[in-house]
C-alpha positions in Angstrom: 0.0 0.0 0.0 1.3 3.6 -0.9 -0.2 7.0 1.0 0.2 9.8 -0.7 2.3 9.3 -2.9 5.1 8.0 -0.5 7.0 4.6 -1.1 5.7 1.7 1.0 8.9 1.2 2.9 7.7 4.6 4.8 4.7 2.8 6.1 4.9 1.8 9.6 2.5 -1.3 11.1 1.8 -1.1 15.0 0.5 -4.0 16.5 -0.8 -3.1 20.2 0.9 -0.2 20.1 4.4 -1.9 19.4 6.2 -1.7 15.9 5.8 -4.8 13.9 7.6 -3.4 11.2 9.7 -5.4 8.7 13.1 -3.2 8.2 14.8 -4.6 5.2 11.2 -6.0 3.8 10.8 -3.0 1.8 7.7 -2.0 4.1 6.2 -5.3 5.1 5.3 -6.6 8.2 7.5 -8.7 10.4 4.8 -11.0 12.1 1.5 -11.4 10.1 -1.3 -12.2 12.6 -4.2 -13.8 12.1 -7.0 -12.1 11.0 -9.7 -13.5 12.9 -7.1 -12.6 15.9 -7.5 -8.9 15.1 -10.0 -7.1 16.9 -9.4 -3.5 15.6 -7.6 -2.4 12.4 -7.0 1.5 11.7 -5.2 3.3 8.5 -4.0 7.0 9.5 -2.9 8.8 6.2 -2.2 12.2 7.5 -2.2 15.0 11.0 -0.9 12.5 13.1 -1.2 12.7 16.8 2.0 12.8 19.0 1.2 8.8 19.5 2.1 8.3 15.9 5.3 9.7 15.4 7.4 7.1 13.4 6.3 7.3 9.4 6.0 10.0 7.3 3.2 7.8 4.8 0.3 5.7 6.2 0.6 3.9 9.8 -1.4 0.7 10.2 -2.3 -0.4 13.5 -4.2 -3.6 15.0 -5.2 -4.5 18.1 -5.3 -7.7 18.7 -8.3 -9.4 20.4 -8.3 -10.2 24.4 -10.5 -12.3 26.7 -14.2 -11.1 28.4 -16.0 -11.9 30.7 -17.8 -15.3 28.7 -16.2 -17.9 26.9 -15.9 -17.7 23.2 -13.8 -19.9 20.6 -14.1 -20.0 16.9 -12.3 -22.4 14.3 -12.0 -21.3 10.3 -9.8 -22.4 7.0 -9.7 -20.5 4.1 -8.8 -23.0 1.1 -7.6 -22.2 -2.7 -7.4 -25.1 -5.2 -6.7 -25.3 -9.2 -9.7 -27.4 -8.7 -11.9 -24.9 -8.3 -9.8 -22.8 -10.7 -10.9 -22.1 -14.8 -7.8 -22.9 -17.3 -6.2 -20.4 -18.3 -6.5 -19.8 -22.1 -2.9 -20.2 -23.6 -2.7 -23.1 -21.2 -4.6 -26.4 -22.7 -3.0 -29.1 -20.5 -3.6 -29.5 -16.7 -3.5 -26.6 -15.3 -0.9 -25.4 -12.4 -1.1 -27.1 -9.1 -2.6 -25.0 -6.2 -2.8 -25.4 -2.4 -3.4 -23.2 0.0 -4.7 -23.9 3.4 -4.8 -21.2 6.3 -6.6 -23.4 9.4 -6.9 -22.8 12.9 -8.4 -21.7 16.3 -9.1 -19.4 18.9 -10.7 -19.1 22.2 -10.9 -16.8 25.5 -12.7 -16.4 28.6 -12.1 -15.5 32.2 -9.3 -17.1 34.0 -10.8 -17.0 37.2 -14.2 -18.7 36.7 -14.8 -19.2 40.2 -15.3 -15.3 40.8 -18.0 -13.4 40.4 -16.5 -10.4 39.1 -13.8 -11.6 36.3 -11.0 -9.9 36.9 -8.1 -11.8 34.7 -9.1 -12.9 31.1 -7.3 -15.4 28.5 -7.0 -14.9 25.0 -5.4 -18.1 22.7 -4.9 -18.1 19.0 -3.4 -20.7 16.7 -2.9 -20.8 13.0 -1.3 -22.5 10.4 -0.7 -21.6 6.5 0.5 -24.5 3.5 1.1 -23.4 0.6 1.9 -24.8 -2.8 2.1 -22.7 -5.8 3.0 -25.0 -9.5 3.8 -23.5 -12.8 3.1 -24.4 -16.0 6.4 -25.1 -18.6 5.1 -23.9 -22.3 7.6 -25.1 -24.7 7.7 -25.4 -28.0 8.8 -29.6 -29.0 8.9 -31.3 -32.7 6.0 -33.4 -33.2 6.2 -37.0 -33.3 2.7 -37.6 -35.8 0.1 -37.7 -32.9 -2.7 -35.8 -32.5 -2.5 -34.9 -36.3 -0.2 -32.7 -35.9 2.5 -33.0 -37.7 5.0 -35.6 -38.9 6.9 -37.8 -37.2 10.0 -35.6 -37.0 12.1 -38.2 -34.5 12.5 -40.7 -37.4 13.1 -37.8 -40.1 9.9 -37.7 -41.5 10.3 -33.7 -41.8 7.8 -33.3 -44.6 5.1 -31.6 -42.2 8.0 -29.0 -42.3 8.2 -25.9 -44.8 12.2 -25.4 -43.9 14.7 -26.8 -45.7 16.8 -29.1 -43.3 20.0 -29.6 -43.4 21.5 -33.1 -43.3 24.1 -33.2 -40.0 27.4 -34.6 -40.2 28.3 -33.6 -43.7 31.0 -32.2 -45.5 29.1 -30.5 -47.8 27.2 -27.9 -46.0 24.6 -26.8 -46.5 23.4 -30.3 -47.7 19.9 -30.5 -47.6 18.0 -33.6 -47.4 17.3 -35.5 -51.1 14.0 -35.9 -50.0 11.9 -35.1 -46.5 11.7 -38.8 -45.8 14.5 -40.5 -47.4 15.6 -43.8 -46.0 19.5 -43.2 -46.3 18.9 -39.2 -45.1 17.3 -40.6 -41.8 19.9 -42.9 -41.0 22.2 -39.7 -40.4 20.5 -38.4 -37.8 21.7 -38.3 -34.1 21.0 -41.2 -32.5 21.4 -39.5 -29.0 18.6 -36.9 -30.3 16.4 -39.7 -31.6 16.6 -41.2 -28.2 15.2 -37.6 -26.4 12.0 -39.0 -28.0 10.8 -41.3 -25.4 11.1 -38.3 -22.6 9.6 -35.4 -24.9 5.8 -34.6 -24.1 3.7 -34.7 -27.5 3.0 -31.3 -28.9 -0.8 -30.5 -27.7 -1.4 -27.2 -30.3 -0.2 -26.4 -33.2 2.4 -23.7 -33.3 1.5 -20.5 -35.9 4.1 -18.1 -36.0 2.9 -14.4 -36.5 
């Protein structure tokens, strides 16, 4: 967040009055608490008080939640998952893998239950966050014939290809093929490379240049 046209590493974050302020973060917080832990959450822009003395953009301050005179708890998870997700339109596979999970608890009450007037008060929070965040490789691979796209270019069948290719190895160069699928032209080719094959992903769209 920027105030007034100020960086974000002038922001200040106070959490029960203390700084929670992440120094080398470029204006972060150090210790994220939970939200359902916060009971208060103010943004001062400008005409700050004496009390907030510290920042010369925005100062965020929470106050986190205490105990009263009942006993309350609460439990929540806040859950994100490619399965629930729409594909992506350049993206025609499986799409990215996504898990998060934020989970946990709270709860607070009196600590002396016995009296009648409630005097000292608890306040417990717990949470935990997983998260997973995939990506998805687009690379451009010959095909190998499936799909209808394409020859197979792994045994030299390069007439799907409107390049001329030039047979490796050679002392002639360039020295194109004699023909896009000649027998003796094919034998030439890298084994090593023909081998890549069996490891290469099949081509799922067909690639038009602009």
């Amino acid at each position: 967040m920027e105030y007034n046209g100020l960086r974000q590493n002038h922001n200040i974050y106070l959490l029960d009055g203390g700084e929670n302020d992440d120094r080398g973060g470029a204006g972060g917080m150090s210790i994220a608490p939970s939200a359902d832990a916060i009971a208060e959450f103010r943004t001062l822009t400008s005409n700050y008080s004496a009390d907030y003395g510290l920042s010369s953009a925005g100062t965020n301050v929470m106050v986190l939640k205490s105990g009263t005179k009942q006993y309350h708890a609460a439990a929540w998870e806040f859950n994100r998952n490619n399965a629930f997700d729409a594909n992506t339109y350049n993206n025609r596979g499986k799409s990215a893998e996504l898990r998060q999970n934020t989970y946990g608890f709270n709860g607070g009450g009196p600590v002396d239950f016995w009296a009648k007037e409630h005097k000292t008060f608890f306040f417990y929070n717990m949470e935990w966050r997983k998260y997973i965040n995939g990506g998805v490789l687009q690379q451009v691979v010959p095909p190998n014939g499936t799909g209808g796209i394409g020859s197979d270019w792994y045994t030299g069948d390069l007439s799907s290809s409107s390049t001329v290719i030039n047979v490796p190895s050679t002392l002639r160069w360039p020295h194109p093929f004699s023909s896009p699928t000649a027998r003796a032209d094919c034998l030439r080719m890298e084994q090593t490379a023909t081998r890549l094959r069996r490891g290469r992903p099949s081509p799922r769209i067909r690639f038009r240049p602009a």
